[in-house]
C-alpha positions in Angstrom: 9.9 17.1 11.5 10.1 13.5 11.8 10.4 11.1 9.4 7.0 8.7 8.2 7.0 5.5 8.7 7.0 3.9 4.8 4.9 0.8 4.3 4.2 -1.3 1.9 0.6 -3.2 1.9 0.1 -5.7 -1.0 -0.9 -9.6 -1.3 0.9 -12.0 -2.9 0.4 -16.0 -3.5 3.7 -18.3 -2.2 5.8 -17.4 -5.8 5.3 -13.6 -4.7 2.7 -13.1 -7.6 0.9 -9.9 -7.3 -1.4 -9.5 -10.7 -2.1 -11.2 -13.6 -3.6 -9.0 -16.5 -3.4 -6.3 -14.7 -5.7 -7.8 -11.7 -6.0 -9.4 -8.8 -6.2 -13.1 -8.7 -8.2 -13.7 -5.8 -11.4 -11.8 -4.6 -10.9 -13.3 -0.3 -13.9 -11.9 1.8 -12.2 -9.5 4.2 -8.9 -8.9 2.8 -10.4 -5.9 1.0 -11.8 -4.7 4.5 -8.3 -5.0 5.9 -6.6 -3.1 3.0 -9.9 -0.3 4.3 -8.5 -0.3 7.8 -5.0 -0.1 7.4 -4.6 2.8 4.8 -7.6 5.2 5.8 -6.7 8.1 6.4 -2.9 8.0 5.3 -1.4 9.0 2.0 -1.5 6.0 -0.4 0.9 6.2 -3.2 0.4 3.9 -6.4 1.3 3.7 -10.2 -1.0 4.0 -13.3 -1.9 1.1 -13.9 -2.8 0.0 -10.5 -5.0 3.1 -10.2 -6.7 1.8 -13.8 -6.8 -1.3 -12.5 -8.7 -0.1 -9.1 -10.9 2.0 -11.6 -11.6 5.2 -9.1 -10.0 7.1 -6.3 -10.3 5.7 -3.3 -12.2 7.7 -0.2 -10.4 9.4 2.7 -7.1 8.8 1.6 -4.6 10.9 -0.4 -4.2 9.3 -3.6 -1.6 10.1 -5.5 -0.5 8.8 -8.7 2.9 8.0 -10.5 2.8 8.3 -14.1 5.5 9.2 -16.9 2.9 11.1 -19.1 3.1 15.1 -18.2 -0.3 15.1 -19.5 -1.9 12.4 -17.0 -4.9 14.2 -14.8 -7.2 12.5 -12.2 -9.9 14.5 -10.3 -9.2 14.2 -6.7 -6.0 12.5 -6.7 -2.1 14.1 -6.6 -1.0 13.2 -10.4 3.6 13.0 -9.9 6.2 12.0 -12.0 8.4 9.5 -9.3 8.5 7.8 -6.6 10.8 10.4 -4.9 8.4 12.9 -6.1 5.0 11.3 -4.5 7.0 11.1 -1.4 7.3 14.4 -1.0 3.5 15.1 -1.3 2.4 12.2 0.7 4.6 13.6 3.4 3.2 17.0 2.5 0.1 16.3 2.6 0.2 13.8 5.9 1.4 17.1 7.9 -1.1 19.4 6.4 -3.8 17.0 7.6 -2.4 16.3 10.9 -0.7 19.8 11.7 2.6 19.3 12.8 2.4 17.9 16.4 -0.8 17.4 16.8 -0.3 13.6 15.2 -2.3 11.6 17.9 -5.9 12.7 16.7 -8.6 11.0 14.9 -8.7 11.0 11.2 -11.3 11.4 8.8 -13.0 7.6 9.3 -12.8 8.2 12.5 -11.6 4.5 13.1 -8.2 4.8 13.6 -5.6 6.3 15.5 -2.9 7.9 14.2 0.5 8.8 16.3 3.0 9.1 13.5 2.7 9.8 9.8 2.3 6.7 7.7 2.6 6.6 3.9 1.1 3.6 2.1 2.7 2.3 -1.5 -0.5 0.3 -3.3 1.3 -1.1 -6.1 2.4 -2.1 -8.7 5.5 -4.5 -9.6 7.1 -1.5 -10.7 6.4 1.3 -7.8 7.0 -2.4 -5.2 10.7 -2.5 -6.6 11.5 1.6 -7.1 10.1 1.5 -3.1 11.1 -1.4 -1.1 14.9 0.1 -0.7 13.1 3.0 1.2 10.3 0.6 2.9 9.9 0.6 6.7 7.5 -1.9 7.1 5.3 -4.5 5.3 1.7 -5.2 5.9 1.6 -8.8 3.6 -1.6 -11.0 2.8 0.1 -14.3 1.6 -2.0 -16.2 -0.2 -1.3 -20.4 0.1 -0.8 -21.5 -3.6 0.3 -20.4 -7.3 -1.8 -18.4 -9.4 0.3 -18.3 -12.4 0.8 -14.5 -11.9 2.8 -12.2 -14.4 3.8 -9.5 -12.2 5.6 -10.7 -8.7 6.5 -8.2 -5.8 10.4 -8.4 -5.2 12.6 -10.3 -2.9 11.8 -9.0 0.3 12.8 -12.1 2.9 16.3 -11.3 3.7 15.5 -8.0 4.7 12.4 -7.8 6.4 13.1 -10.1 9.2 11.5 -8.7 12.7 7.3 -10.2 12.4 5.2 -8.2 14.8 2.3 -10.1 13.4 1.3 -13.0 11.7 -2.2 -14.6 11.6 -3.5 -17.3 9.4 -6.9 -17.8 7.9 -9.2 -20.1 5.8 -11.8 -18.6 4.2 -13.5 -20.0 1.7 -11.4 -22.0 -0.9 -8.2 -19.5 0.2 -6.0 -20.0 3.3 -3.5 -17.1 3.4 -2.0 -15.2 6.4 -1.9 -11.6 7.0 2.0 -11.1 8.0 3.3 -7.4 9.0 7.4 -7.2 8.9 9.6 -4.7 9.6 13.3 -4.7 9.0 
């Protein structure tokens, strides 16, 4: 069995601010649509509060969500108690759907192309830090500016240092760049 690939996908301003008040500080045309592309069809893993913060699980992906409370249930998403622990399922569950070698097959969107297993870690400051030590790869939207965030995504630079892609944007009052790194 081989290993997945573990990314990270998140968007940060220039001070590496994630959230503020448990939210998003920026609603940028497209970056949503992006987010979309890159995670349908693979596992994404994310704590409470960002799934509270997204309000609902989100279609043709695995959700599964890290919480400390035994009790926590959400209908149609994989409720686990750690990082290690979602993991496990995401990988679980990334087989199941893709039966062992049969990897390069559509997905349910039927947009993208899959050739190796890919697990996705949504967020938050929290789940960001417990993960990046185990992170393959980082899909970043980097938003020009400081929004005066409360929650920041953790040092990241030093390690991450091969770019496969990097393209910048204006829209509207934003300019940002979307930025993948691997190590």
């Amino acid at each position: 069995m081989n290993k997945p690939i573990i990314s990270i996908i998140v968007a940060m301003d220039e001070a590496r601010g994630i959230g503020k008040n448990n939210a998003l500080m920026w609603k940028i045309p497209g970056e949503l649509a992006r987010f979309k592309e890159i995670t349908m069809g693979h596992p994404i893993i994310m704590g409470r509060k960002t799934f509270e913060s997204i309000g609902r699980v989100l279609p043709g992906r695995t959700n599964i969500i890290i919480t400390r409370d035994p009790e926590y249930k959400v209908d149609g998403a994989v409720v686990v108690n750690s990082l290690e622990e979602g993991l496990k399922k995401a990988q679980e569950e990334g087989l199941s759907r893709h039966s062992g070698e049969q990897r390069d097959t559509r997905i349910d969107s039927g947009q993208a192309r899959m050739t190796e297993l890919e697990i996705f870690i949504i967020g938050g400051g929290q789940i960001f830090e417990q993960a990046l030590p185990l992170t393959d790869r980082l899909y970043l939207t980097i938003v020009k500016g400081d929004f005066g965030a409360d929650v920041f995504f953790p040092e990241y630079e030093k390690v991450f240092t091969k770019q496969i892609e990097k393209e910048d944007r204006t829209v509207d009052k934003y300019e940002f760049s979307f930025v993948t790194l691997e190590r």
